[in-house]
Biopython code that builds the backbone (N, CA, C, O; Angstrom):
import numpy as np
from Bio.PDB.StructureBuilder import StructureBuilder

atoms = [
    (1, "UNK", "N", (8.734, -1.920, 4.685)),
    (1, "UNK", "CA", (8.170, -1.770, 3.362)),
    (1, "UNK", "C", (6.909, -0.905, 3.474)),
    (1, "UNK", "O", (6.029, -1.122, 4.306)),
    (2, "UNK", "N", (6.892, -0.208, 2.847)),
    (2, "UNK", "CA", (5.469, 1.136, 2.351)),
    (2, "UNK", "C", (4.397, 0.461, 2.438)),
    (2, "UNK", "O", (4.517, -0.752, 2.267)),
    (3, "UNK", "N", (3.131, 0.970, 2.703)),
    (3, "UNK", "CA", (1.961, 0.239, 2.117)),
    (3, "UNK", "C", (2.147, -0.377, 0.767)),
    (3, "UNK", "O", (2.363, -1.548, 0.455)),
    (4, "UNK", "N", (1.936, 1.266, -0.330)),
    (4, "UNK", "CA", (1.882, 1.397, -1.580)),
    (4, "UNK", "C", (2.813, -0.032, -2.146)),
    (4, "UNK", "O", (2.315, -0.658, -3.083)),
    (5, "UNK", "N", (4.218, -0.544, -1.534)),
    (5, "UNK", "CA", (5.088, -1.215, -2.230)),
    (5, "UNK", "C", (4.452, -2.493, -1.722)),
    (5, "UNK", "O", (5.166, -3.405, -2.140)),
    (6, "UNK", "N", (3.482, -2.972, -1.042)),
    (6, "UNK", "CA", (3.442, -4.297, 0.042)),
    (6, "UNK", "C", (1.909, -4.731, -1.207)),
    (6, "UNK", "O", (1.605, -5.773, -1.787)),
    (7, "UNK", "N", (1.023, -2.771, -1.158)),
    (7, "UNK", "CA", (0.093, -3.379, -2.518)),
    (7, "UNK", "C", (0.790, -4.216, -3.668)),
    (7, "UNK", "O", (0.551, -5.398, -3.916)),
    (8, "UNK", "N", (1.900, -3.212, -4.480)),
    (8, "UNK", "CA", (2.172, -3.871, -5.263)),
    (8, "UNK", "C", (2.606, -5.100, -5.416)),
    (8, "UNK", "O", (2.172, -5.782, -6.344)),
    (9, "UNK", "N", (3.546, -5.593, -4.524)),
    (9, "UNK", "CA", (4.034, -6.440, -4.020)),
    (9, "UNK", "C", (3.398, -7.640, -4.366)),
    (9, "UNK", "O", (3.964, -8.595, -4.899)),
    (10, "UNK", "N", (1.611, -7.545, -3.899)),
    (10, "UNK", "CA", (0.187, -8.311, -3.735)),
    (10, "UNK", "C", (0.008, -8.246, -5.072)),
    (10, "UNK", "O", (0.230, -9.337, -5.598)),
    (11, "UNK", "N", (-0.264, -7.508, -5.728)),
    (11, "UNK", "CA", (-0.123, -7.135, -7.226)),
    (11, "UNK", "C", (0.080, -8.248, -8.198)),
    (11, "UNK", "O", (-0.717, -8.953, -8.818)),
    (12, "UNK", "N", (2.069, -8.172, -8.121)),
    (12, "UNK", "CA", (2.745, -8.871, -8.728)),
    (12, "UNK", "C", (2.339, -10.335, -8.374)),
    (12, "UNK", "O", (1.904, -11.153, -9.185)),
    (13, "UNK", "N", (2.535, -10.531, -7.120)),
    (13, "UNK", "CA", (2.283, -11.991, -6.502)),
    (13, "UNK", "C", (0.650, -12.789, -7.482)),
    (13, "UNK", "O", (0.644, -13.864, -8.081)),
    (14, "UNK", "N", (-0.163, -12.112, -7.374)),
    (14, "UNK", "CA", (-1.737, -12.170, -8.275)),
    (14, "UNK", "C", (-1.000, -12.517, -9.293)),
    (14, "UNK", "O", (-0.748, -13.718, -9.401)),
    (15, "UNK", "N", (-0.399, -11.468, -10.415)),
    (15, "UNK", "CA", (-0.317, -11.562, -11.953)),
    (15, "UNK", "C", (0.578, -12.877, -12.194)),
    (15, "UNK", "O", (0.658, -13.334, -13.334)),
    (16, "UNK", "N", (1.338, -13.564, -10.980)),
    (16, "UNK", "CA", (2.469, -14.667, -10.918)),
    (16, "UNK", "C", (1.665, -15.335, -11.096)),
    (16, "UNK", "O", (1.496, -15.575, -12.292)),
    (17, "UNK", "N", (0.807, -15.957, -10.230)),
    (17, "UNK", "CA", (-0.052, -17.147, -10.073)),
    (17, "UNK", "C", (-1.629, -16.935, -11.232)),
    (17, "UNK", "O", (-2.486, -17.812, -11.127)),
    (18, "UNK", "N", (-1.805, -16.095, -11.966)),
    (18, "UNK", "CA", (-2.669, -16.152, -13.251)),
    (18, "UNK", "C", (-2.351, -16.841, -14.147)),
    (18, "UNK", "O", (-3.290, -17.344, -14.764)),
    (19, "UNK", "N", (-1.216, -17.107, -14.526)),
    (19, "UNK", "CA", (-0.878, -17.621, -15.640)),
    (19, "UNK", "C", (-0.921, -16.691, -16.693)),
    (19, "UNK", "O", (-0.253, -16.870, -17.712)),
    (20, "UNK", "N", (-1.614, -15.762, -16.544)),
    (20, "UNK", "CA", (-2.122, -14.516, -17.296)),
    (20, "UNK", "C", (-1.153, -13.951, -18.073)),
    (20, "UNK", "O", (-0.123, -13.930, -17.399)),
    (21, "UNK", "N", (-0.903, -13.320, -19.529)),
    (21, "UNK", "CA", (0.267, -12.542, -19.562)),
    (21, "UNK", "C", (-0.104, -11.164, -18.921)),
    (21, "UNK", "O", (-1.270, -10.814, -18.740)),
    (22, "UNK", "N", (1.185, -10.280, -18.534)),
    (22, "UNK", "CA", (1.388, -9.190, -17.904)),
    (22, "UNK", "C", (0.354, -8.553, -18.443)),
    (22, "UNK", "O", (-0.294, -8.080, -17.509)),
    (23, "UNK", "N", (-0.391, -8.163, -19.981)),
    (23, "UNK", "CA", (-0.918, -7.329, -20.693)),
    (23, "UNK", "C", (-2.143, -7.796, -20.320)),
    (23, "UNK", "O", (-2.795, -6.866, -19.846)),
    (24, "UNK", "N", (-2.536, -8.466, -20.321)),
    (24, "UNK", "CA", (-3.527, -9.663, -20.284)),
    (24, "UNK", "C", (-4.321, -9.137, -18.661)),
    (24, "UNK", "O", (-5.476, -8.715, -18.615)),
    (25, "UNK", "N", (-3.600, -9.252, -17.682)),
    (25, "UNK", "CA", (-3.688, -9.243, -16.479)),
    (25, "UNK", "C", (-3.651, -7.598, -16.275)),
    (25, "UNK", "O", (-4.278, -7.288, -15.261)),
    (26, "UNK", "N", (-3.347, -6.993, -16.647)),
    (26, "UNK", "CA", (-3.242, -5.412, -16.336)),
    (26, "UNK", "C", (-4.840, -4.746, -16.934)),
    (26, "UNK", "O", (-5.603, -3.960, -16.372)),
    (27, "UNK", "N", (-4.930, -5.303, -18.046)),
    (27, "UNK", "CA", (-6.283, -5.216, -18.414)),
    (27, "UNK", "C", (-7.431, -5.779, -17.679)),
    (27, "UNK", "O", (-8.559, -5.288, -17.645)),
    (28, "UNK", "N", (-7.140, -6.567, -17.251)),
    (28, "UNK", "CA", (-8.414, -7.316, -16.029)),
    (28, "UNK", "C", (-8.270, -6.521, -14.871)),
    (28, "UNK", "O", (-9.249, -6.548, -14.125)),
    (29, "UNK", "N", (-7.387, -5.869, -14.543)),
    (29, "UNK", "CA", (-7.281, -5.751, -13.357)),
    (29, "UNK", "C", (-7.211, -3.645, -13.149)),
    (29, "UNK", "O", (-7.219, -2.971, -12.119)),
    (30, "UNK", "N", (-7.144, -3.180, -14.757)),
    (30, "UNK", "CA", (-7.896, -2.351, -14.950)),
    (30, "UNK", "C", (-6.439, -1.121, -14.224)),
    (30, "UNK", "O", (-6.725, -0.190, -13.472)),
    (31, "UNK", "N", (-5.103, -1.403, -14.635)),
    (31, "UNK", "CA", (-3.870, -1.358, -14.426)),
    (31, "UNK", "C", (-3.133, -0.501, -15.823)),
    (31, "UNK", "O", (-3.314, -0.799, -17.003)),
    (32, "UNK", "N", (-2.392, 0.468, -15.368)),
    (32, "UNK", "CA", (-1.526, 1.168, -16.106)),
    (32, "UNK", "C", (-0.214, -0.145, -16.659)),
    (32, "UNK", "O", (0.812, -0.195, -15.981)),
    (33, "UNK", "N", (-0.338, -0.985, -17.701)),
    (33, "UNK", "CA", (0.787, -1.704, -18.065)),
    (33, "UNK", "C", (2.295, -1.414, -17.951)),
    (33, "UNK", "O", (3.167, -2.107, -18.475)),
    (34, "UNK", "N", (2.503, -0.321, -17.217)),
    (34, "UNK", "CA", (3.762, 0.776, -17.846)),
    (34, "UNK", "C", (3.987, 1.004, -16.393)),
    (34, "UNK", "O", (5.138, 0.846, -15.986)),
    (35, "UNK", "N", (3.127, 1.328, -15.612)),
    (35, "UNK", "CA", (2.964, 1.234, -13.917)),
    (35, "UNK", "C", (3.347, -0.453, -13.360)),
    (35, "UNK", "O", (3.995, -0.803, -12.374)),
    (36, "UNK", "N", (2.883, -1.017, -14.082)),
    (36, "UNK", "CA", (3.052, -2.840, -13.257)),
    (36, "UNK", "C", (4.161, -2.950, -13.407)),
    (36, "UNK", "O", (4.892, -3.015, -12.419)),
    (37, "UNK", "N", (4.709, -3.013, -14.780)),
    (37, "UNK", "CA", (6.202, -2.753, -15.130)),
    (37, "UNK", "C", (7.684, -2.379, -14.205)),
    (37, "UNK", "O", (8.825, -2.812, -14.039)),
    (38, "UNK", "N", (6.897, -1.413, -13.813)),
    (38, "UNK", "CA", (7.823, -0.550, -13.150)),
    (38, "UNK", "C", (7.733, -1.206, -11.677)),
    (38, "UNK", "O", (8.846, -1.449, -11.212)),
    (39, "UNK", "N", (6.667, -1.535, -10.864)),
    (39, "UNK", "CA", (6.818, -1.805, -9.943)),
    (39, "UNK", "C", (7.283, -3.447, -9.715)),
    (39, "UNK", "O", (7.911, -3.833, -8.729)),
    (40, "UNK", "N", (6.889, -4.217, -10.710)),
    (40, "UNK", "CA", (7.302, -5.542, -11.126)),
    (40, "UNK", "C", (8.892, -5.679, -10.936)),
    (40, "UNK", "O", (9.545, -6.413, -10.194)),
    (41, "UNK", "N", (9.321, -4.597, -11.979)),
    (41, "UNK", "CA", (10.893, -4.714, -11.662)),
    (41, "UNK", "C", (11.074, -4.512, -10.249)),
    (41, "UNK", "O", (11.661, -5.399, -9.629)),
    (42, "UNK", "N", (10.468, -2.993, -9.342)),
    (42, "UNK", "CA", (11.278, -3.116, -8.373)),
    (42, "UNK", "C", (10.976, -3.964, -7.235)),
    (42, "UNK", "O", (11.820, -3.964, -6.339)),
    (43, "UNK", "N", (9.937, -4.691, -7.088)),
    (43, "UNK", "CA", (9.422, -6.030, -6.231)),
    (43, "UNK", "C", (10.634, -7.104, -6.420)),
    (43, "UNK", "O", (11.267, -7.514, -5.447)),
    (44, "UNK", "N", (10.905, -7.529, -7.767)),
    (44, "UNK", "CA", (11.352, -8.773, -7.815)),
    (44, "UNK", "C", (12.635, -8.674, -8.253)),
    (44, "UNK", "O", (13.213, -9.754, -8.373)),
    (45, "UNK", "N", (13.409, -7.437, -8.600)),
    (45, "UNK", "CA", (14.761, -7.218, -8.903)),
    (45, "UNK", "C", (15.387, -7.716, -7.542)),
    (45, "UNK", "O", (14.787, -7.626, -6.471)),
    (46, "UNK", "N", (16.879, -8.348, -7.712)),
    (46, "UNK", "CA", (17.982, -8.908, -6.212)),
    (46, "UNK", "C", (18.129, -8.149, -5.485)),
    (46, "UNK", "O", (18.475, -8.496, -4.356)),
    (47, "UNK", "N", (17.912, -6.594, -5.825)),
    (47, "UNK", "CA", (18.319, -5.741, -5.051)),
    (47, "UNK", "C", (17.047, -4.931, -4.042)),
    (47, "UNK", "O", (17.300, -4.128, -3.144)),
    (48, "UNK", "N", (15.883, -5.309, -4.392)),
    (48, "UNK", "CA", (14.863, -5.352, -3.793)),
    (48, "UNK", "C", (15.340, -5.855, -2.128)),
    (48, "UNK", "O", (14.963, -5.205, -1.153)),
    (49, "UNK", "N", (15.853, -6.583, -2.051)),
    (49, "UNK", "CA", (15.810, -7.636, -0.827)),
    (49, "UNK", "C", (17.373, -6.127, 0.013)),
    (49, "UNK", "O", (17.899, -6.013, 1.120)),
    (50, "UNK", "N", (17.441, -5.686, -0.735)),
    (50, "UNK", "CA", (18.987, -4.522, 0.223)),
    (50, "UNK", "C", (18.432, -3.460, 0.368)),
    (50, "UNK", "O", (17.863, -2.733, -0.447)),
    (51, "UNK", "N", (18.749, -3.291, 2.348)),
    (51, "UNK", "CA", (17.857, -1.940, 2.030)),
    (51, "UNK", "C", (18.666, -1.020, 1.400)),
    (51, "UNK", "O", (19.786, -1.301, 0.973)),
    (52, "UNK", "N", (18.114, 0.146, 1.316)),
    (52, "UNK", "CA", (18.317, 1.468, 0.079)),
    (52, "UNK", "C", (19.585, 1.974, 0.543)),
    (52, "UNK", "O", (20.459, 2.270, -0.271)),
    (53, "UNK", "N", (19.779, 2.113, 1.953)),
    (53, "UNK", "CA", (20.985, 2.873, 1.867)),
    (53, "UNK", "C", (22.309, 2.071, 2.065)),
    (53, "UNK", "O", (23.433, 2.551, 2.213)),
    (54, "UNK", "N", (21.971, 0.816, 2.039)),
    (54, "UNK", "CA", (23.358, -0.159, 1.897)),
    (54, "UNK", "C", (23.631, -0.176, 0.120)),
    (54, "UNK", "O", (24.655, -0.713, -0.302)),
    (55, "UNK", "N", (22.753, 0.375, -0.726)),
    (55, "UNK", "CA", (23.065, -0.277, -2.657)),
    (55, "UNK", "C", (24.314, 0.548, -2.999)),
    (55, "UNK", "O", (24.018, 1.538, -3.667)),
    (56, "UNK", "N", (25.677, 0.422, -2.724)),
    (56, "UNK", "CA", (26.648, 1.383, -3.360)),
    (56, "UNK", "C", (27.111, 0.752, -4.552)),
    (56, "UNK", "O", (27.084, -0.473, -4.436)),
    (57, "UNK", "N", (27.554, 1.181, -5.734)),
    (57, "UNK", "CA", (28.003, 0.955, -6.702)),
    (57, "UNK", "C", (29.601, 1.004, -6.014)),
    (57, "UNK", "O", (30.060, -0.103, -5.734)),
    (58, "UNK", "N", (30.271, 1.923, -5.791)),
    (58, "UNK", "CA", (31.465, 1.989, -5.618)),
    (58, "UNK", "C", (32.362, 2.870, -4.454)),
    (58, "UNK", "O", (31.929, 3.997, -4.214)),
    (59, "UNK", "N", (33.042, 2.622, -4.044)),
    (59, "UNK", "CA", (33.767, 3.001, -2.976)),
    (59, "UNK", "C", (34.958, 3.092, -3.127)),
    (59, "UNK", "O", (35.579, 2.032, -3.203)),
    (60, "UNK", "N", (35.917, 4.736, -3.252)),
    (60, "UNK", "CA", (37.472, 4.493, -3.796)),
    (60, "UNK", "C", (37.672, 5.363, -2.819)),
    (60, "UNK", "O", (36.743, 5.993, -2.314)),
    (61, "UNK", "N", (39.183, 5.510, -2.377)),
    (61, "UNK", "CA", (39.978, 6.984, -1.886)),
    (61, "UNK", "C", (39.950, 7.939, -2.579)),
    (61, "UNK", "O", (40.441, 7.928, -3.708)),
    (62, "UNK", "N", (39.387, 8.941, -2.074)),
    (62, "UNK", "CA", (39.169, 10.235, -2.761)),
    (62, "UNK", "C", (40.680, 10.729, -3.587)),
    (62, "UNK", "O", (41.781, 10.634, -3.045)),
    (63, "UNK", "N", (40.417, 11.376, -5.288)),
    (63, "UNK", "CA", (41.798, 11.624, -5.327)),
    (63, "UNK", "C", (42.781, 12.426, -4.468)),
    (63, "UNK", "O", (42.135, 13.178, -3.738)),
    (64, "UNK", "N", (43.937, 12.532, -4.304)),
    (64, "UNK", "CA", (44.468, 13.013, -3.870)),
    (64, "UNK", "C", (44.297, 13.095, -2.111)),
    (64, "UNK", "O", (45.133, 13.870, -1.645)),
    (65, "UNK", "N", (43.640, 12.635, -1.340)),
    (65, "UNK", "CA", (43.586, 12.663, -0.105)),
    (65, "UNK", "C", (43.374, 11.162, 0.161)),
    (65, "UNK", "O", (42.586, 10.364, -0.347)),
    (66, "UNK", "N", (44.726, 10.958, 1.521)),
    (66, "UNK", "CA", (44.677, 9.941, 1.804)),
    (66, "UNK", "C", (43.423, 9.528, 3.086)),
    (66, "UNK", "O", (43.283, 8.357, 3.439)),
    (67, "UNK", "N", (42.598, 10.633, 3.671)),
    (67, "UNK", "CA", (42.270, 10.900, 4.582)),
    (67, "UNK", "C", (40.330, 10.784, 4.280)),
    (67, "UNK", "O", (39.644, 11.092, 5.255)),
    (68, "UNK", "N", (39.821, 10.497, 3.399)),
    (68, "UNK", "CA", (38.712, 10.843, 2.700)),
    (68, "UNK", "C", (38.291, 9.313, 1.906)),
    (68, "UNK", "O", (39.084, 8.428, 1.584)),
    (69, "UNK", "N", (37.089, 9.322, 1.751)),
    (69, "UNK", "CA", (36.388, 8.670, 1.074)),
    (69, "UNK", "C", (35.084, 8.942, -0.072)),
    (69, "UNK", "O", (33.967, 9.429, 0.101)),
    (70, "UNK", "N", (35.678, 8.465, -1.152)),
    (70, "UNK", "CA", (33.805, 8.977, -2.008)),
    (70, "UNK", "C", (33.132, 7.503, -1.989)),
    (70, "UNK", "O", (33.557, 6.348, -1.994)),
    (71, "UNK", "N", (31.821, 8.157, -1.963)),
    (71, "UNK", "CA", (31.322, 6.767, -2.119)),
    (71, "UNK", "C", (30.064, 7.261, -3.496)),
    (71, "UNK", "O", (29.376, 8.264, -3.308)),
    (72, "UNK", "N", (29.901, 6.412, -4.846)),
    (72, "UNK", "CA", (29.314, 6.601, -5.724)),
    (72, "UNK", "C", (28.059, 5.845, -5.790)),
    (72, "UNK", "O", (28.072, 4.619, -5.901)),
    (73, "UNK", "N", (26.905, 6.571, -5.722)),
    (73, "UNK", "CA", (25.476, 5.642, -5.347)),
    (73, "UNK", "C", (25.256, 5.311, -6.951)),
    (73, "UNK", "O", (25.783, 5.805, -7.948)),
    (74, "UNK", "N", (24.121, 4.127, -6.774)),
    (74, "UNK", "CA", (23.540, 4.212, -8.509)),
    (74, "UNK", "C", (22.723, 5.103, -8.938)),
    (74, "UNK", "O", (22.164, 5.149, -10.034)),
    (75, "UNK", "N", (22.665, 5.710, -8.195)),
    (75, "UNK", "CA", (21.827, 7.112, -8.937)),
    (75, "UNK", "C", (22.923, 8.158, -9.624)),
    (75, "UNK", "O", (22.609, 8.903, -10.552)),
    (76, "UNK", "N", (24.246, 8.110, -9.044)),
    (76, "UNK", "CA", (25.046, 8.776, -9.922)),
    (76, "UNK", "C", (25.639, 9.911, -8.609)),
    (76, "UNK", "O", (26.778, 10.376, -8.660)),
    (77, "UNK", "N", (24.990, 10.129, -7.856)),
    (77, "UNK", "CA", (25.693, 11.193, -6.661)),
    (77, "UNK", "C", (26.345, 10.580, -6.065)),
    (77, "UNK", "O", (26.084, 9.402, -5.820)),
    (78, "UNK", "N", (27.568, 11.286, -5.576)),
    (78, "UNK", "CA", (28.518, 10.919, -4.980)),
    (78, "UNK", "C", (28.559, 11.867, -3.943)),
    (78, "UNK", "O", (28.329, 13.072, -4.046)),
    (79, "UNK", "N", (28.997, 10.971, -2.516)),
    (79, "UNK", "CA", (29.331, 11.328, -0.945)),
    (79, "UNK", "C", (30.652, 11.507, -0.459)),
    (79, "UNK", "O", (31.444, 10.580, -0.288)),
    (80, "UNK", "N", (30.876, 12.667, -0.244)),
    (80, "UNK", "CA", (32.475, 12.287, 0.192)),
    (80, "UNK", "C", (32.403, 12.343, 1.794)),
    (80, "UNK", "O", (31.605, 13.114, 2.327)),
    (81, "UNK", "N", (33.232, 11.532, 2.548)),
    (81, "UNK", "CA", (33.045, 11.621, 3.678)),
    (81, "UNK", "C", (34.327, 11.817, 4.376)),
    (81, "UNK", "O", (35.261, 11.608, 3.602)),
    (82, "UNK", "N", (34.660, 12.104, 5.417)),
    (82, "UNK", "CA", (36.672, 11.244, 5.796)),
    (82, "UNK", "C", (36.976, 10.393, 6.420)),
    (82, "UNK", "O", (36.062, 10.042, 7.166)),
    (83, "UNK", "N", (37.723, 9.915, 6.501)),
    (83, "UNK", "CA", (38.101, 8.766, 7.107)),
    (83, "UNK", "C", (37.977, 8.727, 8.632)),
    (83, "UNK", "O", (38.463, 9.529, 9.430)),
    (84, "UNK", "N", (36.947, 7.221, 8.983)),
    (84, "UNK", "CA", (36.480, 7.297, 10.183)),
    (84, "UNK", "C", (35.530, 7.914, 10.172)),
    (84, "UNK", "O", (35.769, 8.746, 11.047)),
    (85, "UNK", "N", (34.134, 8.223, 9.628)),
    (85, "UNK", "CA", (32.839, 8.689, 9.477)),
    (85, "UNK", "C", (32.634, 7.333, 9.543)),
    (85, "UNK", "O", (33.170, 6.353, 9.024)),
    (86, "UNK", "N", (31.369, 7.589, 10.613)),
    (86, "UNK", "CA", (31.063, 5.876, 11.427)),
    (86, "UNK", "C", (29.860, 5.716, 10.316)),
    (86, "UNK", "O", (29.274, 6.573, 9.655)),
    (87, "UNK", "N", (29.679, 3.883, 10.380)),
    (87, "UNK", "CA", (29.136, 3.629, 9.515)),
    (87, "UNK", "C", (27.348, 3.755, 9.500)),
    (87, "UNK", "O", (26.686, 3.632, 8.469)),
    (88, "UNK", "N", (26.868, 3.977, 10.630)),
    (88, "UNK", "CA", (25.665, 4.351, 10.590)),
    (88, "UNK", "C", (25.193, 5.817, 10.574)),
    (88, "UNK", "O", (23.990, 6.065, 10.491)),
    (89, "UNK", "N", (26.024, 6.694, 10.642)),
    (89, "UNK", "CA", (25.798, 7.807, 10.396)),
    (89, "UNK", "C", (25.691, 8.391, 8.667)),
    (89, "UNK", "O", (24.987, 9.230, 8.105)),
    (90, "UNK", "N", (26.613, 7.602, 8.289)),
    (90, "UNK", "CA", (26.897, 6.891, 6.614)),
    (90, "UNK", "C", (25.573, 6.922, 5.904)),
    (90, "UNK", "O", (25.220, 7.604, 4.942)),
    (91, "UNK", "N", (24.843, 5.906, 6.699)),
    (91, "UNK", "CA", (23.971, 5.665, 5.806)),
    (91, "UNK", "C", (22.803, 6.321, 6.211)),
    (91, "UNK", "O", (21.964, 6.438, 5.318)),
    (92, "UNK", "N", (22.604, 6.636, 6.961)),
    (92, "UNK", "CA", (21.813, 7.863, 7.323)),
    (92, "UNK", "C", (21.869, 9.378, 6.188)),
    (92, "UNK", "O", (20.856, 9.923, 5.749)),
    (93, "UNK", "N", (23.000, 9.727, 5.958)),
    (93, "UNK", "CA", (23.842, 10.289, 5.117)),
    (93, "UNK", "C", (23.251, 10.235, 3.288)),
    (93, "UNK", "O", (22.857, 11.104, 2.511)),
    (94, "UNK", "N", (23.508, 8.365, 3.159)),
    (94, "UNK", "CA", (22.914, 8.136, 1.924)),
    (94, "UNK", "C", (21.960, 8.216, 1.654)),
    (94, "UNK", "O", (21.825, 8.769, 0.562)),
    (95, "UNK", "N", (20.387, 7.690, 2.487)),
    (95, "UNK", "CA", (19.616, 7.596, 2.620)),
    (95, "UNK", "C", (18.804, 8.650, 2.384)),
    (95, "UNK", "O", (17.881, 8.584, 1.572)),
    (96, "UNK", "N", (19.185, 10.110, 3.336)),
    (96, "UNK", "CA", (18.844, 11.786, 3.031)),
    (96, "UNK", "C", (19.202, 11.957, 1.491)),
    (96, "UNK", "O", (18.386, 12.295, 0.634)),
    (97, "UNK", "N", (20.583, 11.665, 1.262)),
    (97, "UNK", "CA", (20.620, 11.808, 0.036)),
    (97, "UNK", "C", (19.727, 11.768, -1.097)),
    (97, "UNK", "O", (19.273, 12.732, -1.714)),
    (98, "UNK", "N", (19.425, 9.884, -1.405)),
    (98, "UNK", "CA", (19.031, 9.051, -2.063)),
    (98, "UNK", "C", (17.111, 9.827, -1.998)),
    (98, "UNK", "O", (16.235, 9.611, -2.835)),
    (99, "UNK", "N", (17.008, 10.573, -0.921)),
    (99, "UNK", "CA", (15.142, 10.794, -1.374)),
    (99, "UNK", "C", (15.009, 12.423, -1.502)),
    (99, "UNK", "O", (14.036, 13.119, -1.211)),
    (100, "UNK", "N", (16.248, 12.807, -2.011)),
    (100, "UNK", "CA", (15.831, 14.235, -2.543)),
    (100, "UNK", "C", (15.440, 13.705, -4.356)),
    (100, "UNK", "O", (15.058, 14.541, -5.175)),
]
sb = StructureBuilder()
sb.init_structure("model")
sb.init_model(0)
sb.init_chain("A")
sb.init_seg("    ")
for serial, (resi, resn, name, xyz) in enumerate(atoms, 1):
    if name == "N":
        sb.init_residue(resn, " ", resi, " ")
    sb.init_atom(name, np.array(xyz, "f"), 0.0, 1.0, " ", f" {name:<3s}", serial, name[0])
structure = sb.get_structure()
């Protein structure tokens, strides 16, 4: 985990135990409401806990080739790879992808 995400992280954990509302607490703490938000979701969303290049939405046989694989990230790009592209090279793969 990043610094920047381990701050927020500390962040969220604070605004939990205030009792404070979110608005409430962003103002004390002298916070973009729209920034906490954003990092709030991605701290405490389920998918927080997977790293980045395991999150696939979907995985089919490429049309028409029996020999191939796409794999569809949630960002919307899709990887085609072929069959037997080992799995850590994969995500190595997604990963380059996923931070352009």
């Amino acid at each position: 985990m990043s610094e920047r995400a381990k701050y927020w992280q500390r962040l969220v954990g604070a605004w939990q135990r205030s009792g404070l509302s979110q608005a409430a607490f962003c103002r004390q703490q002298g916070l973009s409401p729209v920034t906490f938000s954003s990092w709030r979701h991605r701290i405490t969303s389920p998918a927080a806990a997977v790293p980045k290049a395991r999150r696939f939405v979907e995985v089919a046989l490429a049309r028409g080739e029996r020999d191939a694989y796409e794999v569809t990230l949630r960002c919307g790009r899709t990887v085609r790879v072929p069959a037997g592209f080992q799995a850590d090279d994969l995500a190595r793969l997604i990963a380059a992808v996923e931070s352009c």
